[in-house]
C-alpha positions in Angstrom: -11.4 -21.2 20.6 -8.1 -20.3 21.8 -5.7 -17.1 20.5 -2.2 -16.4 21.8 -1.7 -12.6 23.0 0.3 -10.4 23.6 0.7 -7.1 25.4 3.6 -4.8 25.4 4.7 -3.0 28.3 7.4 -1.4 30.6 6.7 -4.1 33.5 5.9 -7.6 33.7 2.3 -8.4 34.2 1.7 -11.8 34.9 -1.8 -12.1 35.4 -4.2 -8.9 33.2 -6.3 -7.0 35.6 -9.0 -4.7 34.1 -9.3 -1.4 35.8 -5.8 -0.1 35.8 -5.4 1.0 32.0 -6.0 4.7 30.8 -9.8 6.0 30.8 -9.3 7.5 27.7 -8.3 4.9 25.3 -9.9 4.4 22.0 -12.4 2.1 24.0 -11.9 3.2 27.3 -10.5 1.4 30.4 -9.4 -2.1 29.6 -6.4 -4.6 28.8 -5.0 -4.1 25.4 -2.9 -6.9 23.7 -2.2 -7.8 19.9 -1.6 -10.6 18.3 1.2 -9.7 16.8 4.6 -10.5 18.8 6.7 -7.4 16.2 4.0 -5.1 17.5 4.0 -6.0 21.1 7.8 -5.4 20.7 7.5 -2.0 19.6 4.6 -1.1 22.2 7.0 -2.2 24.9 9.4 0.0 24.1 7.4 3.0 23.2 9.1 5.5 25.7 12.7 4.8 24.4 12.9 2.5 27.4 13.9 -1.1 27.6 10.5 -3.4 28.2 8.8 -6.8 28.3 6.4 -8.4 26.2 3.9 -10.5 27.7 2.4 -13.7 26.3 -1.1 -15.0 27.3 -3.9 -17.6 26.4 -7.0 -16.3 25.6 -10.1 -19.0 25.5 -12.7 -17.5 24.0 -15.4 -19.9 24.9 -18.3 -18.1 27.0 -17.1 -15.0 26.3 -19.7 -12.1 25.2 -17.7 -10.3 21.8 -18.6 -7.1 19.6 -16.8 -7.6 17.0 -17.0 -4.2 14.7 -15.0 -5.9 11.9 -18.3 -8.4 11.2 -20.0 -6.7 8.0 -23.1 -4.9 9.5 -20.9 -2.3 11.4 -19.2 -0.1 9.6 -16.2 2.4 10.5 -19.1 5.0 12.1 -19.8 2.5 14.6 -15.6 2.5 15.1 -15.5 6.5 15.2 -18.6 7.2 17.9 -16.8 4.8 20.4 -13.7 7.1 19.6 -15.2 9.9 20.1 -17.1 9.3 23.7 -13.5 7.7 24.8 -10.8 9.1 23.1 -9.9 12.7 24.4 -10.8 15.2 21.4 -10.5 18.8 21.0 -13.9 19.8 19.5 -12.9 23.7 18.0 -16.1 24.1 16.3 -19.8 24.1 16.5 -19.6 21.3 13.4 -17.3 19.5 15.5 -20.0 19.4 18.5 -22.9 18.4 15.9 -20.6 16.1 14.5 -19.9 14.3 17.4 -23.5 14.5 19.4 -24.5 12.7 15.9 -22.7 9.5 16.0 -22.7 9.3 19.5 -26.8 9.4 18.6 -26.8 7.3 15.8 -24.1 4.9 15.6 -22.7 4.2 19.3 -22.9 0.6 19.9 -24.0 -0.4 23.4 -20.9 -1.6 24.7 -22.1 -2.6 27.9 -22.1 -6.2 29.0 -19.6 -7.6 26.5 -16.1 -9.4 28.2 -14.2 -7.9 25.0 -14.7 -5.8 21.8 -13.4 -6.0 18.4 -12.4 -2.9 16.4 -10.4 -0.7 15.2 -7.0 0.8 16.3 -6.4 4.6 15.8 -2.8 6.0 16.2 -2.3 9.5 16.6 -2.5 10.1 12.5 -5.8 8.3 12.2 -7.0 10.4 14.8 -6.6 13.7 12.8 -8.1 12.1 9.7 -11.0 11.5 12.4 -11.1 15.0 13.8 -11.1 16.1 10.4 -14.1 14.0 9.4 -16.1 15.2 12.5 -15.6 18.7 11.3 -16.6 18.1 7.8 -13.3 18.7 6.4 -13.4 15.2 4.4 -16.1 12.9 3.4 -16.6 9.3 4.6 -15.6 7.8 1.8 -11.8 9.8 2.0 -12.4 8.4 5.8 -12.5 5.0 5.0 -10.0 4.9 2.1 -7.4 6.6 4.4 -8.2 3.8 6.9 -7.8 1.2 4.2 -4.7 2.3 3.1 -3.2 2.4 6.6 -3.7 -1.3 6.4 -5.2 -1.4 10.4 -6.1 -4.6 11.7 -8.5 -5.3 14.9 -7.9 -3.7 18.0 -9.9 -4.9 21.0 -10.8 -3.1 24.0 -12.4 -5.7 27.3 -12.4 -6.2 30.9 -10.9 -9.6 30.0 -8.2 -10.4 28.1 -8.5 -9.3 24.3 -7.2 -8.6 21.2 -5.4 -5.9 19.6 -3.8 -5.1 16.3 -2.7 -2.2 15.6 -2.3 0.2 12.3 0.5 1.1 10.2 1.0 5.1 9.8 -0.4 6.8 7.4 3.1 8.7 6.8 3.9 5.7 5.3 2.0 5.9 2.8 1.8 9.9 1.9 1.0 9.9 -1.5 -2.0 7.7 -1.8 -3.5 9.0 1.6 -2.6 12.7 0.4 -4.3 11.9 -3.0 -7.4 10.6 -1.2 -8.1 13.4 0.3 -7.6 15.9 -2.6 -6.5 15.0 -6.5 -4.5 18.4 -6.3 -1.4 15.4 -4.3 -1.4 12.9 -7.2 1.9 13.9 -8.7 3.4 15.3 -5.6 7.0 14.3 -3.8 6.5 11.7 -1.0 8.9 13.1 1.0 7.2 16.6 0.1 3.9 15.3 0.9 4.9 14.2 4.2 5.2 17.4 5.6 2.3 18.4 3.9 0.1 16.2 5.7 1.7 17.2 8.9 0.4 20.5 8.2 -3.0 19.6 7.1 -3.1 16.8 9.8 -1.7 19.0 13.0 0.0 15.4 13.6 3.9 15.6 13.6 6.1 13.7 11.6 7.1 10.0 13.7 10.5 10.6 14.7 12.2 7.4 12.6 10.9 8.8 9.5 11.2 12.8 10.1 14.3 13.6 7.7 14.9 9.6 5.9 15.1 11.6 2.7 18.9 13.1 4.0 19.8 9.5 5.3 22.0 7.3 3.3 20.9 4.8 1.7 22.6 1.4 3.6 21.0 -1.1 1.3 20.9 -0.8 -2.5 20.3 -4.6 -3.5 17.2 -5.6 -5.4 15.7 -8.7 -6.7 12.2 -9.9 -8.2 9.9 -11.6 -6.1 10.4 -15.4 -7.6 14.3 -14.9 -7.1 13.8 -14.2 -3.4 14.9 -17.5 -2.2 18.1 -17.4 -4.1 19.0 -14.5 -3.2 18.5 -14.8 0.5 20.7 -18.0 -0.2 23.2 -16.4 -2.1 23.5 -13.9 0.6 23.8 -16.3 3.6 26.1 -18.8 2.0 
């Protein structure tokens, strides 16, 4: 099997080496790509700088795979790779116990495998995983956060692999907020959002911090069956 990929980045890079990417990525060294083009586009240009997205062929055949997104792993398995990889500040002795535990229990042996399957943790997932290992939420409020943040499979390799990334949780503050305490139910979004950068220790993304000043450029609205005509109506 075949997938197209892509991988977003300040410099062309025609042919992926392993061994050059950060340590400390959520699955260590290795070549990250997506297989989303919109997503390469915005990882090219992540430090405000013009970039290039790069398009490859993956064949899949003879390749050794852990795919974490097949049913008998579960988000645990996700979470101990994060934490022997990712770099975490552990500010308490539950934090340590935390972390020794999964790394015991649910660390999959990675070693051997051409490319990995798993989840992708921005910056907000991260805290909700910090704040896990410390006992501050349960697993369930774990996974639902992770659910709502619709994430897709990330892949980590020392070939080639695949990477999708997650959509923030700021985007969604009220039903991430309510998962984590009832107390948010009937609260503001826009409130909420600085609520869970408080709670979170994760600042508000830049395009988002203050949209609730910002005026509003489009005002148009149609039902879903009358999409068609209206994108007509709008181009004709």
């Amino acid at each position: 099997m075949r997938k197209i990929l892509y991988h977003g980045s300040l410099e062309i890079i025609s042919t992926p080496m392993y061994g050059q990417g950060k340590v400390y990525n959520d699955y260590g060294q290795g070549f990250y790509c997506t297989e989303s083009l919109e997503l390469a586009k915005e990882w090219s240009c992540a430090e405000r700088e013009d970039g290039y997205v790069n398009q490859y062929e993956m064949d899949e055949t003879g390749l050794l795979i852990l795919n974490l997104m097949e049913k008998h792993y579960s988000v645990l398995h996700w979470l101990a790779i994060l934490m022997k990889y990712r770099k975490i500040r552990l500010s308490s002795a539950v934090m340590k116990r935390g972390r020794e535990w999964l790394l015991e229990h649910f660390l999959p042996d990675v070693d051997g495998y051409d490319v990995v399957i798993g989840y992708r943790a921005d910056d907000s997932y991260f805290s909700f995983a910090r704040a896990f290992v410390n006992n501050e939420i349960s697993l369930e409020q774990l996974s639902y956060a992770m659910r709502l943040g619709k994430y897709r499979a990330e892949s980590g390799t020392k070939n080639p692999m695949v990477i999708v990334s997650t959509a923030s949780p700021y985007k969604f503050t009220k039903d991430v907020m309510t998962a984590l305490d009832e107390k948010y139910a009937d609260g503001d979004a826009f409130a909420l959002m600085k609520e869970m950068e408080k709670v979170s220790g994760v600042a508000i993304p830049a395009p988002i911090r203050g949209i609730e000043t910002r005026k509003i450029r489009h005002k148009n609205v149609c039902e879903k069956d009358g999409i068609a005509d209206f994108v007509k109506g709008w181009l004709l």
